[in-house]
C-alpha positions in Angstrom: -14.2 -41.4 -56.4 -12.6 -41.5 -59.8 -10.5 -38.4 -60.7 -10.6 -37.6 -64.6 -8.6 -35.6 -67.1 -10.4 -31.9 -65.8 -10.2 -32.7 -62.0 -6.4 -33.7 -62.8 -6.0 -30.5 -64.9 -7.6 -28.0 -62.0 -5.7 -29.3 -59.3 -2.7 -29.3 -61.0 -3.9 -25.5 -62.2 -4.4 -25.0 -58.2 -1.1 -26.5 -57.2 0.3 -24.2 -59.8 2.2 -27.6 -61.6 2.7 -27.9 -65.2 2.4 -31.5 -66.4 2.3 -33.1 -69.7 -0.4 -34.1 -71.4 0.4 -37.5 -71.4 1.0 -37.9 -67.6 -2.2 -37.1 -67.1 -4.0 -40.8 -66.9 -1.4 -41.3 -64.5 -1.8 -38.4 -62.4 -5.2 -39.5 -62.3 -4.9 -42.9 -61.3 -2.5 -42.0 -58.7 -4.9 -39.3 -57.0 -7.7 -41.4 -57.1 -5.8 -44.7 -55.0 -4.9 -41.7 -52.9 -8.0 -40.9 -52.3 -9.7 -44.3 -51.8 -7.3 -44.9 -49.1 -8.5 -42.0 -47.5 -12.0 -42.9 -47.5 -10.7 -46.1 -46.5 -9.0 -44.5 -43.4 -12.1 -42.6 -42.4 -14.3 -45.7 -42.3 -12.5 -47.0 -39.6 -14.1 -46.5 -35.9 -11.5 -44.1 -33.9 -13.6 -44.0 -30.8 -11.5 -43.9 -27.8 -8.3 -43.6 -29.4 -6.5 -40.9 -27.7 -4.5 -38.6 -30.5 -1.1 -38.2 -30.7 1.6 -35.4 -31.1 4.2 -38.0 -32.2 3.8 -41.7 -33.1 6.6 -42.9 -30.0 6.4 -42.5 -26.4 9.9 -39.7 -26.8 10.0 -37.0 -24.2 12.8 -34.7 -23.8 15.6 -34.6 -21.8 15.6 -31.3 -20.2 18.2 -29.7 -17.8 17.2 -27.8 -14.2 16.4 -24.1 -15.3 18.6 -22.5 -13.4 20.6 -19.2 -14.0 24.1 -20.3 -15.6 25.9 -16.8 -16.4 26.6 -13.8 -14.2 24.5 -10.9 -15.3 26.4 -8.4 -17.2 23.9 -5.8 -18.3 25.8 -2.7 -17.2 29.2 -4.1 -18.8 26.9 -4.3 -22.0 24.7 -1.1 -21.8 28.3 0.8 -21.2 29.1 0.8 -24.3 25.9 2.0 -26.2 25.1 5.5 -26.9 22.0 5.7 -24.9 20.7 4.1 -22.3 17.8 4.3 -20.0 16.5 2.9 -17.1 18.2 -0.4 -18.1 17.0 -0.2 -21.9 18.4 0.6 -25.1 16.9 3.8 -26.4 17.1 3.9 -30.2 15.9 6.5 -33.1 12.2 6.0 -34.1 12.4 4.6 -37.7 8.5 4.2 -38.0 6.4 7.4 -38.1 
C-alpha cells in the first residue's frame, strides 16, 4: 500500500501536524515502509503464542501486607471542625 501526496496531507490534517511541502515525498515513503512492515507482521501465523504484558519474565518484589503504623484517627479527627461517626463532615459545594 503506497501512501501518496493526499493520504500524507489528511493524516497529517488528522494528526493536526504542519509539514512542508517538500517533506511530503518523504513522509510518504516513510509511512508506507511503515506500513508494509505491518502487513508483513500480520502475515505471520501467531497460533499458540500466548500474549504478553511485558516482553521479560520480571515480577515484582512485593513486601508482606501487613499493618505498619499505629492508627491514629482520633489524634487526626481532633483537630477538625466536625466530625462524625469517624468521618469528616464538610460544606456541600455542589447543589
Amino acid at each position: 500500500m503506497a501512501l501518496n501526496k493526499s493520504d500524507v496531507e489528511k493524516i497529517a490534517h488528522l494528526a493536526r501536524l504542519e509539514i512542508n511541502e517538500a517533506d511530503i515525498p518523504l513522509y510518504a515513503n516513510n509511512l508506507t515502509n511503515i506500513l508494509s512492515f505491518v502487513e508483513q507482521m500480520s502475515a505471520i501465523d501467531t497460533t499458540g503464542v500466548e500474549p504478553m504484558a511485558h516482553p521479560l519474565a520480571a515480577s515484582q518484589r512485593l513486601r508482606p501486607d501487613i499493618v505498619t503504623e499505629t492508627n491514629q484517627r482520633e489524634l487526626f479527627q481532633s483537630i477538625a471542625p466536625q466530625v462524625e461517626a469517624g468521618l469528616y463532615l464538610v460544606p456541600k459545594v455542589i447543589e
